[in-house]
N, C-alpha and C positions, 0 to 999 in steps of 0.2 A: 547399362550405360546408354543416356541416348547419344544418337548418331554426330548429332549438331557439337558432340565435347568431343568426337575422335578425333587425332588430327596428328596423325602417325602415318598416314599415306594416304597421297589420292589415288592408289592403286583400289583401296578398299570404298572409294563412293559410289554413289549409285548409278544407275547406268540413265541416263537423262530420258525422257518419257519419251520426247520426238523418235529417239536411236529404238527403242522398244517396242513401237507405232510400226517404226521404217521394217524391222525385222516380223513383226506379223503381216506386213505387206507384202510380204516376202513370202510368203509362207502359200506357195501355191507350186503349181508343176513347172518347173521349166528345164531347159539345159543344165545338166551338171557340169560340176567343178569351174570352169573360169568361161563358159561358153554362155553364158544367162544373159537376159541383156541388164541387170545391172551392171557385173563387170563389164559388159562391154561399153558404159557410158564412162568410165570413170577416165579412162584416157582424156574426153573430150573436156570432162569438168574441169580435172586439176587444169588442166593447159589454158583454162578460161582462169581458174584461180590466177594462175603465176607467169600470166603474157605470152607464153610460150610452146612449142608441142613440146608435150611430157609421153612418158610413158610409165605408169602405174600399175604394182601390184600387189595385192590384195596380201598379207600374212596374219599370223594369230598373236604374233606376239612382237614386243620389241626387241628380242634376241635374237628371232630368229632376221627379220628388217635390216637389223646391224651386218649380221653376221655375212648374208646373203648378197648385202652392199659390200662390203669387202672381200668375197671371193668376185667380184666383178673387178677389180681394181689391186687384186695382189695374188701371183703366182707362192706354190708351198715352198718357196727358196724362197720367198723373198718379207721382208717386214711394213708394220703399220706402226708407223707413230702417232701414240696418243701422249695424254695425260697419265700420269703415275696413278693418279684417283677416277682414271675415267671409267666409267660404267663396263666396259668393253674387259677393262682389265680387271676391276674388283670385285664384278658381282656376276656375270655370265659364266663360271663354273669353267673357264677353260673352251668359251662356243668358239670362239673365233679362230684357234688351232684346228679345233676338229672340223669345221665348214671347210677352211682354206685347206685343210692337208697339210695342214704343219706349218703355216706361219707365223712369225715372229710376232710380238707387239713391241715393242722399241719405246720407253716410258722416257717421257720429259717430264719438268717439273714446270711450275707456274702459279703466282698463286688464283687462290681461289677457282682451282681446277682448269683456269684459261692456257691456251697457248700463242705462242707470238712466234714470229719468223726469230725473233732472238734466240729464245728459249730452244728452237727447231735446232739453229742454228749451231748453238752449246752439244744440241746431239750429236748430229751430224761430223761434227770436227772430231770426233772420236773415232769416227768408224772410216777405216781404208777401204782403198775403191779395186777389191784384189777377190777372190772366188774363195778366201777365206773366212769371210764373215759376211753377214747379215747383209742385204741393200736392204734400203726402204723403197715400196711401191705408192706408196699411200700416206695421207695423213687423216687421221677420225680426229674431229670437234665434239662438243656436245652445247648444244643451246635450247633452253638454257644450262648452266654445269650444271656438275654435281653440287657446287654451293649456291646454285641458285643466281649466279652472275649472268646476263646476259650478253653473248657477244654481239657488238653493234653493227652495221654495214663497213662501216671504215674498216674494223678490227676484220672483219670475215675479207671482205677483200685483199687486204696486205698477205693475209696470210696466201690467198688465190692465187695471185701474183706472185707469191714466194714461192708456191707449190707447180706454178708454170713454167715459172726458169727454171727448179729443178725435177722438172715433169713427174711429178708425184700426182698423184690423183687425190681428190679432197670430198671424203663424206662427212655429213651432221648427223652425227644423233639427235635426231627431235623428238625426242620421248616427251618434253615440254616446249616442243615447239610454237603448239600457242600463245604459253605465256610468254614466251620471248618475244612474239612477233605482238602480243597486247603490249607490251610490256616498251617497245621502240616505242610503237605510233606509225610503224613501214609498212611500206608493202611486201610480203611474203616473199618476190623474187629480190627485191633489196638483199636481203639477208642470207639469199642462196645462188640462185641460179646467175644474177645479174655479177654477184662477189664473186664466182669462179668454184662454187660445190657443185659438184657432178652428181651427184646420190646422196638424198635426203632421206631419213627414215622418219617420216611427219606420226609422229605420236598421234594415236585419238583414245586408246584406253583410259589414261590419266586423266582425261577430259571431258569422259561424260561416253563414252563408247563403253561397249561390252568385250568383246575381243578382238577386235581390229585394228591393223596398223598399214600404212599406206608404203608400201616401198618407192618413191620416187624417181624416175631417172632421165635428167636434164638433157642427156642426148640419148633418144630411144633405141635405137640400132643397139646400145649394150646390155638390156632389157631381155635379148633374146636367149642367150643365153642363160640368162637367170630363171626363164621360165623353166627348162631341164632340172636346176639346182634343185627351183624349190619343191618338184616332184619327187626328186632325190632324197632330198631331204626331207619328206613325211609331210609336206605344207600344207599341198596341193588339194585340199578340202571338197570333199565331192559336193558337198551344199555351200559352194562359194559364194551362192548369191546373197547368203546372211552375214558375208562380212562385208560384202562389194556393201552392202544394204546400208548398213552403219556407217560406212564411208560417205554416202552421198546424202544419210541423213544430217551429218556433222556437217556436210557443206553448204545445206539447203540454208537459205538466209544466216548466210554467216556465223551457224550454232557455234562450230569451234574457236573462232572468239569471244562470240558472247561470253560461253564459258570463261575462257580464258580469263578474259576482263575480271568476271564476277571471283576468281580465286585471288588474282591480282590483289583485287583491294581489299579485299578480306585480311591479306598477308601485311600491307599496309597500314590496318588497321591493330593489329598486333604490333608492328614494327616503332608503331609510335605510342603504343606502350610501354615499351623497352629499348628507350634507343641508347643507353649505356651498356645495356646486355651483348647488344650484336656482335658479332663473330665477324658476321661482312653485312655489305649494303644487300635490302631487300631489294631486289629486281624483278621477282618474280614471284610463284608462289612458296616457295621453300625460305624460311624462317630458319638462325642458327645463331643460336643465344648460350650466351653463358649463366648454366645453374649448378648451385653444390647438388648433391646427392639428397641434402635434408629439404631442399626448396623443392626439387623435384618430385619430394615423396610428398610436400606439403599441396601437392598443384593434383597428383594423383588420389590423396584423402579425397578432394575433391570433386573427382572423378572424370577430371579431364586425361587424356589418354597421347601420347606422343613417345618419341624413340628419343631413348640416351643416346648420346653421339661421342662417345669416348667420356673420359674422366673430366666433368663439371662444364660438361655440355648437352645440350638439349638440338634435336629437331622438332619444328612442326612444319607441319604443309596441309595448308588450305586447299580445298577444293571446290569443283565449279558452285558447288552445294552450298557452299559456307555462305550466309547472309549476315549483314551486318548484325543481327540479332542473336546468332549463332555466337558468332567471335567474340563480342561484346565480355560477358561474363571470363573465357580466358584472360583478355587483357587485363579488365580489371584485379583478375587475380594476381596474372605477374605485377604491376605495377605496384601494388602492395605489398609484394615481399620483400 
C-alpha cells in the first residue's frame, strides 16, 4: 500500500525532514534531561510565539501533556469536566484518574464534541455544592475536537469567562492544535492564552514531529510543580534535548503551520468531494462521512486505507504529507460511489 492512500491517522505519517535534521543536530554531548540548552530555549520561543511569558515543557506523548495539565489544575477530590467523546475520556485508558489520584471526569454533552457555558451549565445544576459529591476544578476543551470542529476565539473565550466566575481552571487539548489555529486564520494567543486557557497541550506529533509534545503553561509559576510530576511520572527523559529538538524545529519558520495548512486542504479537498456524505463541517483535517459497509469495502479493493467510525460511517485524516496529488484519486473514488 503506498503511503499517499493511508489515511486512517496522522499519527502514522512521517516525521517531516527539518524535525529529523533538528534531532541529528542534536545528537552531540550536552546536559542531560531538561538542562541542554535546547530546553532551555524553548521558554523564550513559545513566549515569542504567543505574546506572552510562557513556560514549556517538553513530554513524549499527548496523554501524558493532558494528563500532567490537569493534575496542575485538580486536586484527587475533585473533577474535570470535559466532553462525553473527549480524548481524555475515551481513548487515554483511565490516564487522567491515575496522574490526578483519583479524579473525576464529569462528562457533558455537545454536539460535535464542543462545549458551551450552556451545556457546562446543564452539568453543573445537577451536582450540590455539599462534601458529598464531586466539585469540579477544571474544564478540558479539545481543539480541534474529536470531530474535527474547530473551537473559534469568541467560543474559547465565553467559555474563559464562564470558567472565571466559577474559578474553574481551563485546559486545551491541542493534539491538532495547528490545524485549528490554520484552520481560524488567528493568532495562536487568540485562541488560548488571550480567551482565558491557562494550560495548553500544543500537539506537534500529528504534525510532522517524531515524539514531542509541548506542555504549555500561560502563567509560569504553576509549571513548577509539574516539573516533579513529570519525573514521577517516568517523563523526565534523560536525552531531553531530542524532544526540546523537535520542538523548536516545528517552530523554526513557522513549520507547524505550514504543515498544518498543507493537511487543511488536503481535507478540503475531499470535503468537496462528498459534501452530501458529511457527518459535520470539515474544519480541519479529520473528515467524517457517511459509507455503507459495501462502499467501504469498495474504496478498500482499492487500496485506500482509513477507520470505520461505528455502523455506516467512515474516518479519514489528512496529513501534513498529503498533496494535492495524493488526495486527488481518494476523492475521485468516493464521488463515484
Amino acid at each position: 500500500m503506498r503511503d499517499s492512500m493511508r489515511f486512517f491517522s496522522d499519527n502514522a505519517a512521517p516525521v517531516h525532514p527539518k524535525v529529523m535534521q533538528a534531532m541529528a543536530d542534536a545528537n552531540q554531548i550536552d546536559t542531560a534531561y531538561d538542562g541542554d540548552q535546547w530546553s532551555a530555549r524553548l521558554d523564550a520561543e513559545f513566549s515569542a510565539l504567543f505574546g506572552c511569558d510562557v513556560a514549556v515543557l517538553w513530554v513524549a506523548t499527548g496523554t501524558a501533556a493532558n494528563c500532567l495539565a490537569l493534575t496542575s489544575l485538580c486536586q484527587p477530590h475533585q473533577g474535570v469536566i470535559c466532553h462525553q467523546e473527549a480524548h481524555i475520556e475515551v481513548d487515554e485508558c483511565g490516564a487522567p484518574g491515575f496522574y490526578t489520584a483519583g479524579a473525576k471526569l464529569m462528562l457533558a454533552e455537545g454536539e460535535g464534541a464542543k462545549l458551551s457555558p450552556a451545556t457546562i451549565s446543564t452539568l453543573l445544576s445537577n451536582i450540590r455544592d455539599d462534601v458529598h459529591q464531586v466539585q469540579p476544578a477544571a474544564v478540558s476543551i479539545t481543539n480541534a475536537t474529536e470531530y474535527g470542529l474547530v473551537y473559534t476565539p469568541a467560543e474559547v473565550r465565553a467559555l474563559g469567562d464562564f470558567c472565571r466566575e466559577r474559578k474553574l481552571g481551563l485546559h486545551m487539548d491541542g493534539a491538532r492544535f495547528g490545524n485549528a489555529v490554520a484552520s481560524l486564520g488567528c493568532h495562536p494567543a487568540d485562541v488560548t492564552v488571550r480567551a482565558g486557557v491557562d494550560i495548553l497541550s500544543f500537539g506537534f506529533v500529528k504534525n510532522g514531529g517524531m515524539g514531542a509534545e509541548a506542555l504549555v503553561y500561560f502563567d509560569p509559576e504553576h509549571a513548577a510543580a509539574t516539573r516533579y510530576r513529570r519525573k514521577r511520572a517516568g517523563h523526565l527523559q534523560s536525552k531531553g534535548r531530542f524532544l526540546a529538538a523537535q520542538l523548536l524545529a516545528m517552530l523554526q519558520d513557522e513549520l507547524w503551520l505550514e504543515n498544518a495548512h498543507a493537511a487543511n486542504s488536503a481535507a478540503q479537498i475531499i470535503a468537496g468531494a462528498a459534501p452530501d456524505r458529511l457527518m459535520y463541517p470539515v474544519q480541519a483535517n479529520e473528515i467524517f462521512i457517511r459509507l455503507t459497509a459495501a462502499e467501504a469495502s469498495m474504496l478498500r479493493a482499492q487500496g485506500f486505507d482509513f477507520y470505520d467510525w461505528g455502523e455506516g460511517a467512515a474516518r479519514l485524516v489528512m496529513s501534513w504529507q498529503h498533496t494535492e496529488a495524493d488526495v486527488a484519486p481518494l476523492a475521485k473514488a468516493i464521488a463515484a460511489l
